[in-house]
Backbone and ligand atoms as CSV (ligand in chain L), in Angstrom:
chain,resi,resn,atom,element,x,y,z
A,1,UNK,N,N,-16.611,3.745,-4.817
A,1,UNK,CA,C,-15.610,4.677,-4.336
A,1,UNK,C,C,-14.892,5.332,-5.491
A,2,UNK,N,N,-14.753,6.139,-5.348
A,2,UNK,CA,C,-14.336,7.544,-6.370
A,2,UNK,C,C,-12.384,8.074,-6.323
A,3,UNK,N,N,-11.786,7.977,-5.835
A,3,UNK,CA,C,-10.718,8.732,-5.251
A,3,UNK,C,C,-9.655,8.876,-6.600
A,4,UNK,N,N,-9.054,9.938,-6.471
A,4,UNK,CA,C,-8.362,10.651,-7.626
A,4,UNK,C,C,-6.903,10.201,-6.734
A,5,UNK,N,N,-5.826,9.395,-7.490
A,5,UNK,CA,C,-4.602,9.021,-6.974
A,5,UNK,C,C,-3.564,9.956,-6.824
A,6,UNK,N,N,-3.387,11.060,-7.272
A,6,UNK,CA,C,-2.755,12.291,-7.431
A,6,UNK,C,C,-3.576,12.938,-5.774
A,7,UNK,N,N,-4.443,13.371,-5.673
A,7,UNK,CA,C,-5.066,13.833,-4.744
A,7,UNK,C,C,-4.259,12.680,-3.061
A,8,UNK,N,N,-4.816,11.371,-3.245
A,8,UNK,CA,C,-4.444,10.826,-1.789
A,8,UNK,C,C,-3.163,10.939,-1.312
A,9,UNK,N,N,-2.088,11.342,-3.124
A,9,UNK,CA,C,-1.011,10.811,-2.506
A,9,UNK,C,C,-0.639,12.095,-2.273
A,10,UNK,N,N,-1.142,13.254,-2.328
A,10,UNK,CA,C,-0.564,14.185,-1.868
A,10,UNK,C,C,-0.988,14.874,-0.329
A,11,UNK,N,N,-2.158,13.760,0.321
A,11,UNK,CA,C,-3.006,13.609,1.342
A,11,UNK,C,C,-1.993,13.256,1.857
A,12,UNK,N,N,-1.719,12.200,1.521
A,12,UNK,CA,C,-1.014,11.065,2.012
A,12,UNK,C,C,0.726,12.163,2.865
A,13,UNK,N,N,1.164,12.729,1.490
A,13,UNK,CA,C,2.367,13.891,1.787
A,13,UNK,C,C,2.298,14.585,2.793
A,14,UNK,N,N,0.499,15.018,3.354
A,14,UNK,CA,C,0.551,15.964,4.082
A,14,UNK,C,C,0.492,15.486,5.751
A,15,UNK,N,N,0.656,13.566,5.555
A,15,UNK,CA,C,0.514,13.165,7.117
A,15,UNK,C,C,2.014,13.104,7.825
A,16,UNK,N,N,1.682,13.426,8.504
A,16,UNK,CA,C,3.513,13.082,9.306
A,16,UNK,C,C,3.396,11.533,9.656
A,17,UNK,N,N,2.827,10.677,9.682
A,17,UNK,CA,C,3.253,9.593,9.842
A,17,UNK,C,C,3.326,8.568,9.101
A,18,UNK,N,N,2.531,8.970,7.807
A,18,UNK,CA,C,2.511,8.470,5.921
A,18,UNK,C,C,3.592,8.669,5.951
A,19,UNK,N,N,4.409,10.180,5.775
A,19,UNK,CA,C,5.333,10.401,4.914
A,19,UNK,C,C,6.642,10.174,5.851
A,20,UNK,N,N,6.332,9.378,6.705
A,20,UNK,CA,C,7.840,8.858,7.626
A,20,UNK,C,C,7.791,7.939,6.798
A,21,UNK,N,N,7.393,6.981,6.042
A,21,UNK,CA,C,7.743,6.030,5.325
A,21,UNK,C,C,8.843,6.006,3.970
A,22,UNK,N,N,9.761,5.494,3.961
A,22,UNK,CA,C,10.315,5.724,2.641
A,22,UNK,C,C,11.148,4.343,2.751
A,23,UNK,N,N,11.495,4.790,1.055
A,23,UNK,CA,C,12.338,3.396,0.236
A,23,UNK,C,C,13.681,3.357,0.845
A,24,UNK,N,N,14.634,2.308,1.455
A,24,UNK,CA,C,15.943,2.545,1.375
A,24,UNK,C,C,16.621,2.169,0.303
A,25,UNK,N,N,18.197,2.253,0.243
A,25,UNK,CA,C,18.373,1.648,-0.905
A,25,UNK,C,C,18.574,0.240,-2.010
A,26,UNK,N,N,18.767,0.046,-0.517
A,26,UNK,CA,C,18.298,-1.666,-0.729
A,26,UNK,C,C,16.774,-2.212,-1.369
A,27,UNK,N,N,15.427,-1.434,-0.886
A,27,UNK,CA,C,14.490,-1.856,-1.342
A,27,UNK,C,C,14.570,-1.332,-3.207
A,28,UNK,N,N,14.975,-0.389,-2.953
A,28,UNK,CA,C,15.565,0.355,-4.559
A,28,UNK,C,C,15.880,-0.845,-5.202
A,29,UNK,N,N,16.977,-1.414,-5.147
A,29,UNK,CA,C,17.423,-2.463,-5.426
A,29,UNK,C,C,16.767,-3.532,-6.249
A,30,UNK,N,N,16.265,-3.643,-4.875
A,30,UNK,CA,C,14.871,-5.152,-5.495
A,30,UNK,C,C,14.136,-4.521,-5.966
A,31,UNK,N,N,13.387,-3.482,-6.388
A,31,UNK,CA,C,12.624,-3.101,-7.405
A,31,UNK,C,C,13.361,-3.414,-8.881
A,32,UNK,N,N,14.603,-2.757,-9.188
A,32,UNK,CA,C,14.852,-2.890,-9.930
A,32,UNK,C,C,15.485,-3.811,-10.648
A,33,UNK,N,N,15.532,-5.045,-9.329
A,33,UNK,CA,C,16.220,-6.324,-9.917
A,33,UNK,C,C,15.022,-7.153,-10.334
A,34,UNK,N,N,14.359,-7.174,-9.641
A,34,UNK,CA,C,13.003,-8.003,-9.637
A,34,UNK,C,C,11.989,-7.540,-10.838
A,35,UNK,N,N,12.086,-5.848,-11.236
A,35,UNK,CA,C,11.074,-5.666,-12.535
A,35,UNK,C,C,9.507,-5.030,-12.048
A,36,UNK,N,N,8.890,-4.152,-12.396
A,36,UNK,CA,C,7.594,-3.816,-11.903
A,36,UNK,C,C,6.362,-5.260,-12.362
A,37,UNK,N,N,6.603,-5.695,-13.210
A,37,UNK,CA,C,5.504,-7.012,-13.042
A,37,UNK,C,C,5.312,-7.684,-12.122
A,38,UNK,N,N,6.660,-8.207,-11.424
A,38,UNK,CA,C,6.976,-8.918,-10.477
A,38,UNK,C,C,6.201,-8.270,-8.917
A,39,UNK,N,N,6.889,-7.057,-9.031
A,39,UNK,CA,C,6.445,-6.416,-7.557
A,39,UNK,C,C,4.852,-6.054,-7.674
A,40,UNK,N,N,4.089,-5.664,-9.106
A,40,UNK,CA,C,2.980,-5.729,-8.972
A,40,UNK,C,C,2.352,-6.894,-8.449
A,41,UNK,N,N,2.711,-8.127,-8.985
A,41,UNK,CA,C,2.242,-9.695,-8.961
A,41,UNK,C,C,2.287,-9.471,-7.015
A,42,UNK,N,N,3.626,-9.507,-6.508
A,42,UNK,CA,C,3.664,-9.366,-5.173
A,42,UNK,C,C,2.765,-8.628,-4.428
A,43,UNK,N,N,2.456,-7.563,-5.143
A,43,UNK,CA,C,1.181,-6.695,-4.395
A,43,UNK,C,C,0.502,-7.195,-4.458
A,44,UNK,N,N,-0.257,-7.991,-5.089
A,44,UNK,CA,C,-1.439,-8.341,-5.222
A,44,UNK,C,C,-1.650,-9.865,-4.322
A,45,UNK,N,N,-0.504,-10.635,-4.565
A,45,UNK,CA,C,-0.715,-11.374,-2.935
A,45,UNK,C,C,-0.599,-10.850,-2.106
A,46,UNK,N,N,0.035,-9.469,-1.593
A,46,UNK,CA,C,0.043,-9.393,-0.488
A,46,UNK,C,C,-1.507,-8.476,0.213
A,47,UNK,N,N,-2.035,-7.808,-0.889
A,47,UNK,CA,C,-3.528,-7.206,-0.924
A,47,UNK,C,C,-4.424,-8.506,-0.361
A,48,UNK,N,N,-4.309,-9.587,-1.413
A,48,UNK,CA,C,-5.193,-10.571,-1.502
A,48,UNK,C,C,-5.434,-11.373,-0.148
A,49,UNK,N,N,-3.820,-11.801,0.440
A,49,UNK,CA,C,-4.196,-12.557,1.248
A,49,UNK,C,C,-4.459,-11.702,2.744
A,50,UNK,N,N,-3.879,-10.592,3.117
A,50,UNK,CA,C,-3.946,-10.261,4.311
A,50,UNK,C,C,-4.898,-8.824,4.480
A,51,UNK,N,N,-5.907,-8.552,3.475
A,51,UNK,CA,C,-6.705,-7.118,3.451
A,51,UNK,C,C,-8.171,-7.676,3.035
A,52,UNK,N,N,-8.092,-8.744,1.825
A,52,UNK,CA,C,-9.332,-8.865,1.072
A,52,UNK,C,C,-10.797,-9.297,2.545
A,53,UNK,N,N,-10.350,-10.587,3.504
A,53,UNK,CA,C,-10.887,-10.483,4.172
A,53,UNK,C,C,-10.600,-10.425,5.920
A,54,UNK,N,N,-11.717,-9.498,6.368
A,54,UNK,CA,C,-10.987,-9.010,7.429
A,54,UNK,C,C,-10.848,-10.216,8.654
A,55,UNK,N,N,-10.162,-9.540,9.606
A,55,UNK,CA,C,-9.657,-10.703,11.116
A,55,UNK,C,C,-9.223,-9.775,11.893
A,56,UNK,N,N,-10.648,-9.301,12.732
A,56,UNK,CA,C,-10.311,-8.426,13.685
A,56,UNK,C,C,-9.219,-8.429,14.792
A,57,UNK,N,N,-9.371,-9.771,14.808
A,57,UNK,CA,C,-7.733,-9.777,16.024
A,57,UNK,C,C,-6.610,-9.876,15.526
A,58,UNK,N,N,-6.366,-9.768,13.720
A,58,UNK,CA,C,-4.940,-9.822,13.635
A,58,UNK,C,C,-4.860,-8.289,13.527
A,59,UNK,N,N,-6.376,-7.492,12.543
A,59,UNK,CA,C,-5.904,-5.902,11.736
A,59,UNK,C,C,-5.260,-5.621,12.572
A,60,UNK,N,N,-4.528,-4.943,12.314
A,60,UNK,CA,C,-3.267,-3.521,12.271
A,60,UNK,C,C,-1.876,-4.402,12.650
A,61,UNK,N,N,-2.155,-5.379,12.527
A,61,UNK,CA,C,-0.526,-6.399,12.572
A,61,UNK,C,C,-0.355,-7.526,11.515
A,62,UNK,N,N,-0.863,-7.092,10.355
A,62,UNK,CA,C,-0.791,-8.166,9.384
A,62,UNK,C,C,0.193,-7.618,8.678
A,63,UNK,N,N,0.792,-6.059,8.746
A,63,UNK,CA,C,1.761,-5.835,7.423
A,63,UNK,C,C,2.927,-5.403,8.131
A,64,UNK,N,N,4.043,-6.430,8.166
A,64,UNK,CA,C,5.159,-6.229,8.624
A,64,UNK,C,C,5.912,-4.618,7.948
A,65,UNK,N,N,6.640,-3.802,9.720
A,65,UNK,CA,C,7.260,-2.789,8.437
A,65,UNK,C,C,8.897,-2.806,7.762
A,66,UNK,N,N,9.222,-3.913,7.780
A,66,UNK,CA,C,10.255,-3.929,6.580
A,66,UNK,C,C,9.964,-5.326,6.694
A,67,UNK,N,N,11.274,-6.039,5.162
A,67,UNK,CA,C,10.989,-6.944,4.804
A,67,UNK,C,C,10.760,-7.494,3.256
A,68,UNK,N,N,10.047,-6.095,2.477
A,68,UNK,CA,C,9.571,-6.012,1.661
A,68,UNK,C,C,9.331,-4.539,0.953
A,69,UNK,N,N,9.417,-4.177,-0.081
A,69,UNK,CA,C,9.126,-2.900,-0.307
A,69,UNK,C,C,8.043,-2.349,-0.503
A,70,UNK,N,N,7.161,-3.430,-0.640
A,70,UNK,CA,C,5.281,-3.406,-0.423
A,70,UNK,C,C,5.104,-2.895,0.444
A,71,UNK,N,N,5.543,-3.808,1.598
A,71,UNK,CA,C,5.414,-3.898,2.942
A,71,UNK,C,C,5.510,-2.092,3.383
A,72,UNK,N,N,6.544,-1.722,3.092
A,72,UNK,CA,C,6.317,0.288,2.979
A,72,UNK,C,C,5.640,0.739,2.384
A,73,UNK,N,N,5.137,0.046,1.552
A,73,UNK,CA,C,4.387,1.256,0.065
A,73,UNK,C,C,2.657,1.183,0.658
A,74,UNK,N,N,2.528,-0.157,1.607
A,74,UNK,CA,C,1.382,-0.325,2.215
A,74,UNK,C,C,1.164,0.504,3.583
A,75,UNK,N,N,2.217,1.176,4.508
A,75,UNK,CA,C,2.017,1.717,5.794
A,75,UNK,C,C,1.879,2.598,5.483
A,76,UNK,N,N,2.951,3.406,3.990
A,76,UNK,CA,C,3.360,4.788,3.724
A,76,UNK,C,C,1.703,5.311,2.644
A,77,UNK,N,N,0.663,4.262,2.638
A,77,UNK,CA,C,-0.336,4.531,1.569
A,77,UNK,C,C,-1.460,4.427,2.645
A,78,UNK,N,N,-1.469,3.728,3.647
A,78,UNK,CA,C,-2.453,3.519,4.691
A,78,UNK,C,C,-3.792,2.491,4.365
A,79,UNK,N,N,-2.503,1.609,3.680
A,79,UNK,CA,C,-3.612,0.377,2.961
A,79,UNK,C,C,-3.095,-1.053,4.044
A,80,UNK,N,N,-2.540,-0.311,4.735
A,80,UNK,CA,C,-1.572,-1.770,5.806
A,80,UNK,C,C,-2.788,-2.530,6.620
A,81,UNK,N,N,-3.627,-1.901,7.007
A,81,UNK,CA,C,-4.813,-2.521,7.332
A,81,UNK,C,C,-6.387,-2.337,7.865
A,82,UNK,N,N,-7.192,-3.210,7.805
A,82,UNK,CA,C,-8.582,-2.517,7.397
A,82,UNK,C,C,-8.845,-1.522,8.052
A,83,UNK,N,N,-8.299,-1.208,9.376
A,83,UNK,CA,C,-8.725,-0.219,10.179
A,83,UNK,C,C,-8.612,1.211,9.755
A,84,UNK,N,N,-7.088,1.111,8.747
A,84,UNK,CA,C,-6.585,2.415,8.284
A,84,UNK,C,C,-7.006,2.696,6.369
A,85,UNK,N,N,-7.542,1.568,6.118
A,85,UNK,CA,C,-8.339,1.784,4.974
A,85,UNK,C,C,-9.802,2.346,4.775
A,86,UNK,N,N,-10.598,1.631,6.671
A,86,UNK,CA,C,-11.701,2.219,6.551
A,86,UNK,C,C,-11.258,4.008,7.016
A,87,UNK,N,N,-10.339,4.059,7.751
A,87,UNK,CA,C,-10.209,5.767,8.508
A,87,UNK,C,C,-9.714,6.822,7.076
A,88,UNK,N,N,-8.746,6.083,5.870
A,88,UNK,CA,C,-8.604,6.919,5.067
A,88,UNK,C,C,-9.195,6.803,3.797
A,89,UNK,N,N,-9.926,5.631,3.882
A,89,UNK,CA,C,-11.153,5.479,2.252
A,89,UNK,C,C,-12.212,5.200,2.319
A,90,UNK,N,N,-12.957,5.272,3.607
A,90,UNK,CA,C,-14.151,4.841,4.163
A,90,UNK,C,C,-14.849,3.427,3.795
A,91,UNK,N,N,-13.366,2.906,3.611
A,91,UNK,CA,C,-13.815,1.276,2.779
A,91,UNK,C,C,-14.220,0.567,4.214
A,92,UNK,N,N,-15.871,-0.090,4.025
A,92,UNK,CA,C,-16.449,-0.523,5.501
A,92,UNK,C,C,-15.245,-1.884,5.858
A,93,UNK,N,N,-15.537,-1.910,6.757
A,93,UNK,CA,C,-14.543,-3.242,7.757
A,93,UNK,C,C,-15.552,-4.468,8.195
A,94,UNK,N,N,-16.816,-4.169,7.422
A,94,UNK,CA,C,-17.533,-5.335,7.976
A,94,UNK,C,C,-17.900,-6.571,6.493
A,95,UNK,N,N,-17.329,-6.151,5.452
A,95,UNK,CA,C,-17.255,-7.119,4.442
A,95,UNK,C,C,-15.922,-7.525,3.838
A,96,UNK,N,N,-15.947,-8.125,2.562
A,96,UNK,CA,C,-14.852,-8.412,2.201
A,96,UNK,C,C,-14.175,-7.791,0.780
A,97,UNK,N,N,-13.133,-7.063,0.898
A,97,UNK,CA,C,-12.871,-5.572,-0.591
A,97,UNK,C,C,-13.572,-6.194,-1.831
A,98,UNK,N,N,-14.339,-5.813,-2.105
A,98,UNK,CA,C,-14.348,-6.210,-3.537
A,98,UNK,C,C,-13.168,-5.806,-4.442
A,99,UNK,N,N,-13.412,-5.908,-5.975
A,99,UNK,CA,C,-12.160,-6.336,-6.794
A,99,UNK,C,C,-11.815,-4.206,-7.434
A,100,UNK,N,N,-13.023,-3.846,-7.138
A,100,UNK,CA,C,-12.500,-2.309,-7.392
A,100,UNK,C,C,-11.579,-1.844,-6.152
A,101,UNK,N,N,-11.865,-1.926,-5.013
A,101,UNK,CA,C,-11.389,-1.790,-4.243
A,101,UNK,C,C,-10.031,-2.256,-3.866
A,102,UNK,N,N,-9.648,-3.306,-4.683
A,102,UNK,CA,C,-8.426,-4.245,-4.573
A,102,UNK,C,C,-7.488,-3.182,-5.147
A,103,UNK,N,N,-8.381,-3.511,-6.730
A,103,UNK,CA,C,-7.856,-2.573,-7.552
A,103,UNK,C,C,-7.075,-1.186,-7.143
A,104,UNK,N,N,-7.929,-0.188,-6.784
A,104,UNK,CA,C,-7.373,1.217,-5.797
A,104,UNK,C,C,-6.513,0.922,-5.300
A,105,UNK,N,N,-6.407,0.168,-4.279
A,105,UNK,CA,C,-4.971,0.011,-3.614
A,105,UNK,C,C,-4.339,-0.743,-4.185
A,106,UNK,N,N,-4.008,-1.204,-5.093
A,106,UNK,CA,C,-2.746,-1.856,-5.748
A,106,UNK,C,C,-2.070,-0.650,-6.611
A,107,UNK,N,N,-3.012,0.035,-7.412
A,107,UNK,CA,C,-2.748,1.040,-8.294
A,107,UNK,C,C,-1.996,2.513,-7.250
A,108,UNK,N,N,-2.495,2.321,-5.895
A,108,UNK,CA,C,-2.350,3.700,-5.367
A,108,UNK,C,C,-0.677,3.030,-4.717
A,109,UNK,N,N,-0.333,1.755,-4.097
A,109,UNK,CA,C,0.473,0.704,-4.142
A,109,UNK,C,C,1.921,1.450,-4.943
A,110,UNK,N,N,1.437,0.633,-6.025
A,110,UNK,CA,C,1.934,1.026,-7.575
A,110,UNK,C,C,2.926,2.857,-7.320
A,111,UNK,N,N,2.154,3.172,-7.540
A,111,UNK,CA,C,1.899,4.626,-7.920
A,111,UNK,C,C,3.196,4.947,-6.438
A,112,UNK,N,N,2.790,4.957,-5.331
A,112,UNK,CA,C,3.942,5.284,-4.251
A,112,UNK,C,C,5.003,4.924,-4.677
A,113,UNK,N,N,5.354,3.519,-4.696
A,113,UNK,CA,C,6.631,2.779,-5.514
A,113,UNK,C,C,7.213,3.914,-6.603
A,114,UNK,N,N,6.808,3.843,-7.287
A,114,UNK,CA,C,7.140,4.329,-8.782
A,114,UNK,C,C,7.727,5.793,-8.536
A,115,UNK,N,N,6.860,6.676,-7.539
A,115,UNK,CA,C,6.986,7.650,-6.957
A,115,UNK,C,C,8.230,7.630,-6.480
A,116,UNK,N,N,8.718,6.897,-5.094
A,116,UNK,CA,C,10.027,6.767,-5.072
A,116,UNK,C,C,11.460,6.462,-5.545
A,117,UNK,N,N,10.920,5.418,-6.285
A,117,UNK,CA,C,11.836,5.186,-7.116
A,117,UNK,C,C,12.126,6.172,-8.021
A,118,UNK,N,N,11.328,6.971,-8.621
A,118,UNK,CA,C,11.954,8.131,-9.440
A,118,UNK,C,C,12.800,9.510,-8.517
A,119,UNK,N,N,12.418,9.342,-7.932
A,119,UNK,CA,C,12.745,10.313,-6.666
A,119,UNK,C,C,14.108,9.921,-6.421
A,120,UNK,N,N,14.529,8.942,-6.506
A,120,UNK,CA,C,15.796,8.407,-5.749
A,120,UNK,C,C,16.809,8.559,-7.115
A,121,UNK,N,N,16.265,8.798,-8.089
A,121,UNK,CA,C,17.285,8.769,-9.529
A,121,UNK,C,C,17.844,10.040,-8.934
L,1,ZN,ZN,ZN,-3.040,0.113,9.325
């Protein structure tokens, strides 16, 4: 899989129900109390344990929407679950992500975060 992160996230801008997602200021907060290592580290359990392999009867209710500021950066990126990963990255739903694939969405993850948070300065 190929995808240019500049490109989805401006895909992403053009959905009305992506871009209902945003940071409050509280999640602001914990970004910046907590440190981007930290919230990366957090992404990546939260990628790992509830995306890497699928469970058809939980997808589309494994990513709570608050709680966490992941937890947005994952509905508002359409990485919240396999159903909406295979509809917006054609990533199949019948195996388990490999580690490029992890990769993409942590970085595209990443990248929303960072996005807001500068936005909010
Ligand atoms: Zn979803």
């Amino acid at each position: 899989m190929k995808y240019d992160i500049e490109i989805v996230l401006k895909k992403l801008s053009l959905s009305k129900f992506r871009s209902s997602f945003s940071l409050t200021s509280k999640d602001i907060e914990y970004i910046n109390n907590k440190g981007w290592e930290t919230i990366k580290s957090h992404a990546a359990d939260f990628v790992i344990s509830r995306l890497v392999k699928i469970d058809l009867k939980k997808d589309g209710k494994q990513t709570p929407f608050r709680g966490h500021p992941v937890f947005i950066a994952m509905h508002a990126t359409a990485t919240c679950c396999r159903r909406c990963l295979n509809k917006w990255y054609k990533i199949p739903k019948d195996r388990d992500l490999n580690n490029q694939e992890i990769k993409f969405i942590l970085t595209l993850i990443i990248k929303w975060l960072k996005k807001e948070v500068n936005n909010s300065l």
